[in-house]
MMTF fields as JSON, N, C-alpha, C and O atoms, coordinates in Angstrom:
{
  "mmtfVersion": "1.0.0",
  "mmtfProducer": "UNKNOWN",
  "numBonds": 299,
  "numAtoms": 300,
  "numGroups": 75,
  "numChains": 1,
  "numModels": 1,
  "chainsPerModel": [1],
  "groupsPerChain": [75],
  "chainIdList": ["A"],
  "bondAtomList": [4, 2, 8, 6, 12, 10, 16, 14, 20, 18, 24, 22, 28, 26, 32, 30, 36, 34, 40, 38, 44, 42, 48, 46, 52, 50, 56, 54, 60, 58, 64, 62, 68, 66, 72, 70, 76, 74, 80, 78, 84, 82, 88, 86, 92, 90, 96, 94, 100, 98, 104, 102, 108, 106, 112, 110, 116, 114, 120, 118, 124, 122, 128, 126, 132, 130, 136, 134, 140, 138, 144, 142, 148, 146, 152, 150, 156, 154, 160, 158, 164, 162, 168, 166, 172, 170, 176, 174, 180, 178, 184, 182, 188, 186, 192, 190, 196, 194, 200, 198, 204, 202, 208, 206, 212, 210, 216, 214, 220, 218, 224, 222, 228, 226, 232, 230, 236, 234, 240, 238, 244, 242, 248, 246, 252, 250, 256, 254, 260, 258, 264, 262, 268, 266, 272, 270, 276, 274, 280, 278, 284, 282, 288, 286, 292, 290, 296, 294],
  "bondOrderList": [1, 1, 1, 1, 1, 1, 1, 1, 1, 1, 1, 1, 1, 1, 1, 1, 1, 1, 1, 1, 1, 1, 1, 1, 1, 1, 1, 1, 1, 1, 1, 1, 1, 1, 1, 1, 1, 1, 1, 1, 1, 1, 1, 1, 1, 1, 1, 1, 1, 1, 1, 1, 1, 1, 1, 1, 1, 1, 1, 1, 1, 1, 1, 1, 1, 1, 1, 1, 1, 1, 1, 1, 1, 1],
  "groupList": [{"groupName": "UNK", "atomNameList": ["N", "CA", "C", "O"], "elementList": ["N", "C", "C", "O"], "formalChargeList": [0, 0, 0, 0], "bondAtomList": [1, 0, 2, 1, 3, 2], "bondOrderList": [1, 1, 2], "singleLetterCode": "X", "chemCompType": "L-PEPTIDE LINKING"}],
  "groupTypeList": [0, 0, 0, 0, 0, 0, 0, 0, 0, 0, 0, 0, 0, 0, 0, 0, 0, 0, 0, 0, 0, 0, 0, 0, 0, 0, 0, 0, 0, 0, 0, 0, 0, 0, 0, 0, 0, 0, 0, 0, 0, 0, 0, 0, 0, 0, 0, 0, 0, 0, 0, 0, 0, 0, 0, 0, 0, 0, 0, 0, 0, 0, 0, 0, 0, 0, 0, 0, 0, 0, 0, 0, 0, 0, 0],
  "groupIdList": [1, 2, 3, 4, 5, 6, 7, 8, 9, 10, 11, 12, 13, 14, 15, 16, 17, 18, 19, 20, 21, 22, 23, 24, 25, 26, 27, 28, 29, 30, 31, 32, 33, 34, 35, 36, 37, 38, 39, 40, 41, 42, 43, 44, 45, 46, 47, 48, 49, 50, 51, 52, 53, 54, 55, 56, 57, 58, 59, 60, 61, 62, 63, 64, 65, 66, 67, 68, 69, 70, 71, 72, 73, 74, 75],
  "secStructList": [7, 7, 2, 2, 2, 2, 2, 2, 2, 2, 2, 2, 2, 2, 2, 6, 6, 7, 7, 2, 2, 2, 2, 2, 2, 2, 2, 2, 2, 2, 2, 2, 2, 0, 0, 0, 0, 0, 1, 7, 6, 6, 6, 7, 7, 2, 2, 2, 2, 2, 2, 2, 2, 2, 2, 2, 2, 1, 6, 6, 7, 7, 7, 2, 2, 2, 2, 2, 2, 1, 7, 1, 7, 7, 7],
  "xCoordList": [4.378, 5.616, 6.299, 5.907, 7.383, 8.4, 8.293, 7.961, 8.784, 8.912, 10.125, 9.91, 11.407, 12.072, 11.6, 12.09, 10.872, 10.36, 9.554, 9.837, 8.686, 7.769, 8.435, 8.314, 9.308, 10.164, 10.689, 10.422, 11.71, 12.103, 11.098, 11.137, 10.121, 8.983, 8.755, 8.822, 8.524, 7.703, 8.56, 8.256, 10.349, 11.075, 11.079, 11.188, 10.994, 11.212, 10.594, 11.022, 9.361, 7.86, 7.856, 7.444, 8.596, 8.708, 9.796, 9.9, 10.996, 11.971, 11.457, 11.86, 10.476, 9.989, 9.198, 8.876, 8.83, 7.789, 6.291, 5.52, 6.197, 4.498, 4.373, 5.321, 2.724, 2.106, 1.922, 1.811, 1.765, 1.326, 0.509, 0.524, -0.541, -2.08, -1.497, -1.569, -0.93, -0.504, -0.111, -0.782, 1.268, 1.575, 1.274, 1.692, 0.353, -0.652, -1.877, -2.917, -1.724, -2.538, -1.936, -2.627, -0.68, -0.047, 0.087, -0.129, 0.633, 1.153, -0.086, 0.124, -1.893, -2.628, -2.991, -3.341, -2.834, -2.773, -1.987, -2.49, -0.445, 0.116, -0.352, -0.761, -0.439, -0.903, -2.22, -2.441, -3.06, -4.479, -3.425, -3.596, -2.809, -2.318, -1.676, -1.792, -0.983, -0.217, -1.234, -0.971, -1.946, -3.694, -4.22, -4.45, -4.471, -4.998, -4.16, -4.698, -3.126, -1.928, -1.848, -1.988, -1.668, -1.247, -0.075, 0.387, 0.951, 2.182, 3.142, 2.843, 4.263, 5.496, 5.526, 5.294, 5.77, 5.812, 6.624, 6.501, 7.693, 9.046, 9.022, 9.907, 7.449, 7.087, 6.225, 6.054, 5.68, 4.314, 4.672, 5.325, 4.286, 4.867, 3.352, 2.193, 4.319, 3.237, 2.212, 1.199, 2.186, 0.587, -0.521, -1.739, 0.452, -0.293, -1.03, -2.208, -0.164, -0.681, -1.819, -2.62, -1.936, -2.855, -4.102, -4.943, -4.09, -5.027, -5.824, -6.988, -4.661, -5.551, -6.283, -7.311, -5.105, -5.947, -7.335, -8.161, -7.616, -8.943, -9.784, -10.93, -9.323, -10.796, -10.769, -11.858, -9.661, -10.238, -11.034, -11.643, -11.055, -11.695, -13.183, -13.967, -13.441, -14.356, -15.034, -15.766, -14.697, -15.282, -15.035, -15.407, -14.652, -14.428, -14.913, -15.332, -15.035, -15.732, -14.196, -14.505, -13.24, -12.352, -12.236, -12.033, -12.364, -12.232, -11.472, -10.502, -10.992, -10.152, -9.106, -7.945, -9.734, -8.555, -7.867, -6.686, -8.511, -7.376, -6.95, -5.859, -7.232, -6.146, -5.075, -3.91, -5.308, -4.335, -2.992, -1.813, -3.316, -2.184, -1.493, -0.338, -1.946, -0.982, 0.036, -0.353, 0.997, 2.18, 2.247, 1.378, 2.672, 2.461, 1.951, 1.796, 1.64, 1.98, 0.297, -0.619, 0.181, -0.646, -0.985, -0.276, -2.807, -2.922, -3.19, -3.317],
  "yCoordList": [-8.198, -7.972, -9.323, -10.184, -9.469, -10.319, -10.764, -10.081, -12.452, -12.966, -11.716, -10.787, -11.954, -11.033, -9.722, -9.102, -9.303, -7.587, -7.572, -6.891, -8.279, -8.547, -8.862, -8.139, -9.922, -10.053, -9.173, -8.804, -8.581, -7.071, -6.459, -6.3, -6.002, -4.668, -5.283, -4.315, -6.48, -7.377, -7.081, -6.681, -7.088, -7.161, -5.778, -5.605, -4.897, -3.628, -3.144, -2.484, -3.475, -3.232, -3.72, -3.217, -5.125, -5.873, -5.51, -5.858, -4.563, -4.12, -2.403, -1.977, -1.805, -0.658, -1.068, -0.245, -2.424, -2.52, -2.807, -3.094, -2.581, -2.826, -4.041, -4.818, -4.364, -5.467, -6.141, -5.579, -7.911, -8.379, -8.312, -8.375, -8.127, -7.652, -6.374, -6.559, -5.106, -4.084, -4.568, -4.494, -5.26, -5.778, -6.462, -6.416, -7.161, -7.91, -6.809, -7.222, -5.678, -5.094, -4.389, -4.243, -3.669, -3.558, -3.831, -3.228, -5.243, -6.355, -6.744, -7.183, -6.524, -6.467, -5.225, -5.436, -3.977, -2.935, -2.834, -2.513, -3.253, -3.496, -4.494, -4.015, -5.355, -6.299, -5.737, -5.912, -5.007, -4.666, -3.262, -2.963, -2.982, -1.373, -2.324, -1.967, -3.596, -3.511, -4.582, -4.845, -4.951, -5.325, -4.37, -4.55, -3.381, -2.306, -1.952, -2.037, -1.651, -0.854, -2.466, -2.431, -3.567, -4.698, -4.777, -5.083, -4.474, -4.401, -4.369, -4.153, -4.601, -4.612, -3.233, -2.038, -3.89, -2.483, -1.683, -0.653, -1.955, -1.127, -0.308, 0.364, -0.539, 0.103, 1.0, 2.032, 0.947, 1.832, 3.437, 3.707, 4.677, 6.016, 6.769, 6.451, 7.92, 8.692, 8.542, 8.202, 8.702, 9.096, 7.984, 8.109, 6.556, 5.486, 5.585, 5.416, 5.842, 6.063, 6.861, 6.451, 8.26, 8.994, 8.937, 9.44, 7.854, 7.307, 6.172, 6.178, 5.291, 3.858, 4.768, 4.438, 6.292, 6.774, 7.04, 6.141, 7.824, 8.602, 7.308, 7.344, 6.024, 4.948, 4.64, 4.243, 4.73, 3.954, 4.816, 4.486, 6.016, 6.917, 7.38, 7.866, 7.155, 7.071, 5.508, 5.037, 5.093, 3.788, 2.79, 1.75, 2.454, 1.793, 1.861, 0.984, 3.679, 4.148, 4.503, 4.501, 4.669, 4.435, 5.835, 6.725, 6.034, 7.362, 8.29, 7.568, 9.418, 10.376, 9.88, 9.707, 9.609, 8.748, 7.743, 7.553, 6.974, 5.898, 6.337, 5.852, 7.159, 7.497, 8.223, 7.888, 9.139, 9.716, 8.607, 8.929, 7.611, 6.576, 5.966, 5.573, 5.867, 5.146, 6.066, 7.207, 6.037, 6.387, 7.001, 6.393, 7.722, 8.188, 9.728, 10.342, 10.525, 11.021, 11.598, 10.794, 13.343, 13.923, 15.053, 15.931, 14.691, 15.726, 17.374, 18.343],
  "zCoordList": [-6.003, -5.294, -5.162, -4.374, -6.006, -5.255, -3.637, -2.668, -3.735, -2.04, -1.645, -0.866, -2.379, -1.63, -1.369, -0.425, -1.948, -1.667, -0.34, 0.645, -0.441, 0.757, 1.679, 2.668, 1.769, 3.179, 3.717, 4.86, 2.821, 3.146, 3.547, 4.767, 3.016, 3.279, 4.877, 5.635, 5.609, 7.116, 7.713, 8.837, 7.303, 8.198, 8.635, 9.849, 7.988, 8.175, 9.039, 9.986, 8.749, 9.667, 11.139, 12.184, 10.768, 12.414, 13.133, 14.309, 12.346, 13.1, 14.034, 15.117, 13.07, 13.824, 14.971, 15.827, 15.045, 16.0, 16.116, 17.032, 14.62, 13.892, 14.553, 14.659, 15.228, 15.492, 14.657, 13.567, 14.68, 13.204, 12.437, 11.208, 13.417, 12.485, 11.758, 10.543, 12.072, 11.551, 10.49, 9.462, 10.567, 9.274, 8.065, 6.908, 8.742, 7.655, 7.291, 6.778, 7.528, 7.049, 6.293, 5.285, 6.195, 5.204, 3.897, 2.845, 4.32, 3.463, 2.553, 1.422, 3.23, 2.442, 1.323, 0.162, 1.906, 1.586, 0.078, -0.999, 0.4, -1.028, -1.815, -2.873, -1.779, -2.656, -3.461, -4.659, -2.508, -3.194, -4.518, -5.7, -3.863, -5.098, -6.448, -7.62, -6.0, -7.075, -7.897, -9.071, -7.493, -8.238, -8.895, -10.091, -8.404, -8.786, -10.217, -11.321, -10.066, -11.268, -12.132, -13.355, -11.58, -12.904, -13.017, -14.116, -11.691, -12.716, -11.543, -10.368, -12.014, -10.576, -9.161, -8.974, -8.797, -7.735, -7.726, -7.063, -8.481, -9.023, -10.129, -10.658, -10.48, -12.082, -11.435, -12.084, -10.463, -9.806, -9.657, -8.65, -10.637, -10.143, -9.136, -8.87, -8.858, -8.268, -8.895, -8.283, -9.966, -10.532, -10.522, -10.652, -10.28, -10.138, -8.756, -8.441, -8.211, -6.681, -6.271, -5.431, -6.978, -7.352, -7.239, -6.495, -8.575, -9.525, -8.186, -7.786, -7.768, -7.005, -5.474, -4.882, -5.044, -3.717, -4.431, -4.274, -4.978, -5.814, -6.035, -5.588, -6.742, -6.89, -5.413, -4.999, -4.368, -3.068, -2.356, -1.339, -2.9, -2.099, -2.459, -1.644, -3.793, -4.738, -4.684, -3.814, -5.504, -5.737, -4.596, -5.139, -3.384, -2.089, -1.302, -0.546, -1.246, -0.262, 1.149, 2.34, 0.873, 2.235, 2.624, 1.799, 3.872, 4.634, 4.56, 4.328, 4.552, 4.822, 5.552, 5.181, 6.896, 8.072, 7.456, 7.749, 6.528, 5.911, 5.286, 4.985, 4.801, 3.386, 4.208, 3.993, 5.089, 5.703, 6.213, 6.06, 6.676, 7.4, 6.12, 6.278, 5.126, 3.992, 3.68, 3.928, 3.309, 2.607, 1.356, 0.731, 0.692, -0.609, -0.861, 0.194, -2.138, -2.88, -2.028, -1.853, -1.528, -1.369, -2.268, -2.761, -2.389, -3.925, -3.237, -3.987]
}
């Protein structure tokens, strides 16, 4: 993600009110997806999204409950 993307994405977050730890958990959150995919975040489709919930949920091990709080595309 672009500095400008990310700034945008904190400000947004810090204008709803998100705590910073919240946000930095976010802000970690994306960075790990667009690791995951290899590729801009503007290039990322549903199916990418898909694909990275299913290995985090599979291969990570991450809970139901987390997956529930992220954003995105439900199978």
């Amino acid at each position: 993600m672009s500095t400008k993307l990310y700034d945008k994405f904190i400000s947004q977050l810090e204008l709803k009110g998100y705590a910073k730890r919240s946000i930095d958990s976010y802000v970690k959150s994306v960075r790990q997806l667009q690791r995951f995919c290899n590729k801009p975040l503007t290039r990322i489709t549903a199916a990418d999204l898909r694909e990275y919930w299913l290995a985090c949920k599979r291969q990570y091990g991450w809970s139901d409950a987390t997956l529930r709080i992220l954003p995105g595309p439900r199978a």
